[in-house]
N, C-alpha and C positions, 0 to 999 in steps of 0.2 A: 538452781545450779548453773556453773557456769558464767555466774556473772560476776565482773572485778568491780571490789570497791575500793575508792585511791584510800591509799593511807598517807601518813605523813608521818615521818621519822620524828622525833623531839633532836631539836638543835644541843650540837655537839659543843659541849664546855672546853675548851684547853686549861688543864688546870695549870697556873703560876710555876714558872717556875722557880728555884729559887737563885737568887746570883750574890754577890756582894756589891753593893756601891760604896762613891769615893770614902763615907765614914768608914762602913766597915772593914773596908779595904785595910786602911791607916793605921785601925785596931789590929787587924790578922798580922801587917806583916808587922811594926812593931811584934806581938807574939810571936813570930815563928823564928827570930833574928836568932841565929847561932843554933837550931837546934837540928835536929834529924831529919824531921820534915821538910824542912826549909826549902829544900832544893828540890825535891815533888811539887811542891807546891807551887813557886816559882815558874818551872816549866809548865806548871796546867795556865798558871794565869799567864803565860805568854803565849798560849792557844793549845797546845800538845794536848791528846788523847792521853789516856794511861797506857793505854796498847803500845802507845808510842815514844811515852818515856821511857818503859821497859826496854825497849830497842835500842834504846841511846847508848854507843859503846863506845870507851877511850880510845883504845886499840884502833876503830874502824873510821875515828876522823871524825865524829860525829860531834866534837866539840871544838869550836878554834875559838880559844881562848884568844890569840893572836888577833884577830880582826871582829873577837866577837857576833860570831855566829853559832849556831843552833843548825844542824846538820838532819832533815827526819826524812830519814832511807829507809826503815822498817817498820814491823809490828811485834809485837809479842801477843799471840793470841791463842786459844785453845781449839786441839788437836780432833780430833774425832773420838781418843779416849778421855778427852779432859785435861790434858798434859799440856802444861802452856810451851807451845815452840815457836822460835824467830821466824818468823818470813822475811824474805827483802821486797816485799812488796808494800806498801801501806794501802789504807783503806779504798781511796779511790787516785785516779792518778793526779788531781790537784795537790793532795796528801801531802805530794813527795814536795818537800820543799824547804826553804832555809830563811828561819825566824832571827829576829836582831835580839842579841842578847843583855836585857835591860841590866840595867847596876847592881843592881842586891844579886841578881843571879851572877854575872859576872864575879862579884865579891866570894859567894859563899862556891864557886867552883873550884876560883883560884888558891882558897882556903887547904882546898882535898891534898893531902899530902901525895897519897899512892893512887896513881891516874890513869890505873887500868883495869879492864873489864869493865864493867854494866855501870854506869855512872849510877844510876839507881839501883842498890842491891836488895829491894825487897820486892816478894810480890805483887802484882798489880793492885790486889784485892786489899794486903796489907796498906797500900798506898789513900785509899780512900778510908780504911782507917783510922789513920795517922793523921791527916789531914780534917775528919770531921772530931777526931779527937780536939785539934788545936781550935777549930772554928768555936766548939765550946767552950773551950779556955779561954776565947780572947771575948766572948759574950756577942758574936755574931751568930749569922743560921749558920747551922751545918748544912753546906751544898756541896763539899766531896769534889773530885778530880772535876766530877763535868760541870756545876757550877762556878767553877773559876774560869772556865774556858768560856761557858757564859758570860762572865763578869769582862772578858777580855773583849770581847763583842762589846757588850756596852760602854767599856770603858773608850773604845774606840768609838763610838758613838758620840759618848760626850767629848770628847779631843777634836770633832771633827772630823778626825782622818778619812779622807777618800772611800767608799764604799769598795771600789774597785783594792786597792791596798788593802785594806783591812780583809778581804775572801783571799788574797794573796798569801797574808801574815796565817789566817787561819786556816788554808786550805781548804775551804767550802766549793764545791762545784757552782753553786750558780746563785745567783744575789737573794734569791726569794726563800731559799733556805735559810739565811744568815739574818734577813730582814724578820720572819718569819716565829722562828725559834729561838735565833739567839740574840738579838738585840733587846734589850728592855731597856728604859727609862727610870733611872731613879726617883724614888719617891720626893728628894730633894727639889729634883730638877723637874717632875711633873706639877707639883705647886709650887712653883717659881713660874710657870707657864702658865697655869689656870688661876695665878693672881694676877697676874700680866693681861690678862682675856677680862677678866671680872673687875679690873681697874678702868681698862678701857670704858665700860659703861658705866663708872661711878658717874652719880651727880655730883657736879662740882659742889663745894660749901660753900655757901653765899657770904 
């Protein structure tokens, strides 16, 4: 009694997440052109939480169509009873911040005839519905609101963009979180890189 014998924990797996690259990308949004979902969808792959496309309202500015911005001042989260209510706070204070609004979303907002209240008028929950509904219509994975915001990360990844810009665009506190979770490499582009590696020491043919 009394005596300690070390142990050792078995190493922690992260399991994949899942995101979409440039193919599937190209399939989704082809899919989603003109429909309901369009515009959820949209604001996830241009980094937005669900929390925080909920929050997006006509009325409070949060769209300038005008200069093509993305306005994110709140959340929509649940209450102590379970009751989703607005906050004007977002997740953390990098959160609060104003995303460039790409084409197809500029296109399908301009679309909106009546351009007031909740730019998004379902659910949050319904939103990831809706969206892993289309992910299987368009014969990609189903990744839902928070693998498009993945997919934003890497899509930024492969563009090159600045590390520094891209936690800006997505609001991540600090690079090792974005580097970490949400960056992946497409399967495309990781063997285009390990033929590139495995070329290097071909033998030449004589």
């Amino acid at each position: 009694t009394g005596k300690e014998y070390p142990a050792r924990l078995p190493q922690v797996v992260r399991p994949d997440i899942d995101f979409l690259d440039q193919e599937d990308l190209s399939l989704f949004l082809a899919h989603i052109k003109g429909k309901p979902v369009e515009i959820e969808a949209l604001l996830a792959l241009s980094s937005l939480r669900r929390s925080e496309i909920a929050a997006l309202d006509w009325d409070s500015g949060d769209v300038d169509l005008k200069h093509r911005w993305i306005h994110v001042r709140g959340a929509v989260v649940p209450d102590a009873e379970h009751k989703m209510v607005k906050k004007a706070t977002t997740k953390n204070a990098t959160s609060r911040r104003d995303v460039p609004m790409i084409d197809p979303l500029y296109e399908a907002l301009s679309a909106i005839e009546t351009k007031t209240g909740p730019v998004v008028k379902v659910h949050p929950a319904t939103m990831l519905t809706r969206i892993n509904k289309a992910c299987a219509a368009a014969g990609v994975p189903q990744v839902g609101c928070h693998g498009l915001r993945h997919s934003f990360a890497s899509l930024c990844h492969m563009l090159n963009i600045p590390p520094q810009v891209a936690m800006e665009i997505g609001g991540w506190a600090d690079r090792t979180t974005m580097d970490r979770i949400y960056t992946h490499v497409s399967k495309r582009d990781k063997n285009s890189y390990e033929n590139a590696f495995t070329a290097h020491f071909r033998t030449p043919t004589p």
